[in-house]
C-alpha positions in Angstrom: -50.2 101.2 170.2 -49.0 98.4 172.2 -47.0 98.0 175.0 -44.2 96.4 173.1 -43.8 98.6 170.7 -44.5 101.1 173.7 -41.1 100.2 175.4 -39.4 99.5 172.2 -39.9 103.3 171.7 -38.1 103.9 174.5 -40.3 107.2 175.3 -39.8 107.3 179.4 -43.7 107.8 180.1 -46.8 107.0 177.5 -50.4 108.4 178.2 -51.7 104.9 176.6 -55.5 103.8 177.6 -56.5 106.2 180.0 -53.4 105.4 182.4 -50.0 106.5 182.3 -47.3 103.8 181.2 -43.9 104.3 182.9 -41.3 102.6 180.5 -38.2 101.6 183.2 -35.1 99.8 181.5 -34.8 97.6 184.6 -37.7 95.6 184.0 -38.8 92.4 182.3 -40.1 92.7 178.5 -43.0 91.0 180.1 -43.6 93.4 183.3 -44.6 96.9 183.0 -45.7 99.7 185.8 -49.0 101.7 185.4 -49.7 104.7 187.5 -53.3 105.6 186.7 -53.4 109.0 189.1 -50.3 110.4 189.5 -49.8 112.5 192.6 -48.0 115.3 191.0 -51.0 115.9 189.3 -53.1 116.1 192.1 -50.5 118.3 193.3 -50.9 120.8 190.2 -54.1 120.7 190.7 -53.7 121.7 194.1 -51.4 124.1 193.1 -53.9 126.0 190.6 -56.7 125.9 193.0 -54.6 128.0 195.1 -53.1 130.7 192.5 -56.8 131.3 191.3 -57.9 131.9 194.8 -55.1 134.1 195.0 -55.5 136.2 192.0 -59.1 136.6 192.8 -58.1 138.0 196.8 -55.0 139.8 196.7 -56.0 142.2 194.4 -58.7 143.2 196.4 -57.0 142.5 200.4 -53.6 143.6 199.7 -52.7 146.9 197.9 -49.1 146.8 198.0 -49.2 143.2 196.0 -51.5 144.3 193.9 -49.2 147.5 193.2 -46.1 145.3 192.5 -47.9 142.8 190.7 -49.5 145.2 188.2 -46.5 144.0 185.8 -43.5 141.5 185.3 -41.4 144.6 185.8 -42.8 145.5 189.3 -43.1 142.0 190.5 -39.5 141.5 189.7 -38.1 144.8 192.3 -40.7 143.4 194.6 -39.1 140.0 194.7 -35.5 141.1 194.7 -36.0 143.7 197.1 -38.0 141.0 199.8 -35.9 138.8 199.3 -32.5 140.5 200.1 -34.8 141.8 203.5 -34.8 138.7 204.1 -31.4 137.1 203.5 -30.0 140.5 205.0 -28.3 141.3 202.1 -27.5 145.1 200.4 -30.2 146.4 199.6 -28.7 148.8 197.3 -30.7 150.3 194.4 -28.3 149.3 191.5 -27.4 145.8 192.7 -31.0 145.2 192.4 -31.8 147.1 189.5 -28.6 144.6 188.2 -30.3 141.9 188.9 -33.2 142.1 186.8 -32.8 141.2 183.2 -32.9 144.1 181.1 -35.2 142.5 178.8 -38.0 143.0 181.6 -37.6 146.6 181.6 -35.2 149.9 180.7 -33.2 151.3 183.8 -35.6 154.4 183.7 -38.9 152.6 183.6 -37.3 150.4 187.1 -36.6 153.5 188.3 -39.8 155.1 187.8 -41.8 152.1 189.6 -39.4 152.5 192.6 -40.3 156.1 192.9 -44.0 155.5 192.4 -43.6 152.9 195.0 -41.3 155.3 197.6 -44.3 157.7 197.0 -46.7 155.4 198.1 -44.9 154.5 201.1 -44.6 150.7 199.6 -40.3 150.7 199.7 -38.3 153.1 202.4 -35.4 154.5 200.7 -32.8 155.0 203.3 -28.7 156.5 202.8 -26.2 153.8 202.4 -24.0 153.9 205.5 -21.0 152.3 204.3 -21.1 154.7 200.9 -23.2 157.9 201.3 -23.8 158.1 197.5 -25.8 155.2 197.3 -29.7 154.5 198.5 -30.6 150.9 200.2 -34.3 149.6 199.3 -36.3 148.4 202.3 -39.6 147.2 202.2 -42.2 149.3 204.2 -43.9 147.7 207.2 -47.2 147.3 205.5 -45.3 145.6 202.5 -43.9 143.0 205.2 -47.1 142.3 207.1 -49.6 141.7 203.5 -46.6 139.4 201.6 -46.2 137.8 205.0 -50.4 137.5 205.2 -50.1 136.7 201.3 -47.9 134.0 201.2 -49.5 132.1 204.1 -51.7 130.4 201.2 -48.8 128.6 199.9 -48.3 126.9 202.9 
């Protein structure tokens, strides 16, 4: 293919002789802009490097990541739960149980991996003190400390 009938096409990027062709509207017929490597993919790259060092360490350095991420469903309450800790928002047990999609996992089987992780001492469960029928979520303090260790390799 040629780079008329390249920009004819209208396609907004072309992989077209071993280097990327950017199509842009602006220019010339006669001009054209070629990126050969493009930094977001040094960036992915970058990016994998990183989440295959990390699946090979923090199963083996940190036990309450690897607990929450032995499935999507426990990854999910791990997330929602950190991140209200963080934001300072209610951490009550239905509003987060709300906000994972129900595709993900059955109210029971959410339930069970909050009580398997309460057990462990992974997640405090502590009264609600505005409503005393209703349970907050904390994370524990060794939850804190290995996802704030953890996530020190995205920086």
């Amino acid at each position: 293919m040629d780079i008329e009938k390249f920009k004819k096409a209208m396609r907004p990027k072309k992989y077209l002789n071993g280097n990327f062709v950017v199509y842009d509207k602006n220019l010339t017929e006669n001009n054209s802009q070629t990126i050969t490597q493009p930094d977001i993919y040094q960036n992915n790259l970058k990016l994998l490097i990183i989440l295959k060092k990390d699946l090979n360490q923090s199963h083996s350095k940190f036990i309450t990541i690897k607990f929450f991420r032995r499935n999507l469903s426990s990854y999910w309450i791990w997330i929602c739960i950190l991140e209200r800790f963080y934001y300072n928002n209610n951490n009550n047990i239905e509003n987060i149980i709300k906000e994972i999609p129900s595709e993900h996992a059955s109210r029971p089987t959410l339930f069970k991996i909050i009580d398997d992780a309460v057990k462990k001492n992974y997640l405090a469960r502590e009264l609600n003190k505005e409503d005393k029928r209703k349970f907050n979520l904390l994370p524990s303090e060794q939850t804190i400390k290995e996802f704030e260790e953890w996530s020190k390799i995205f920086k």
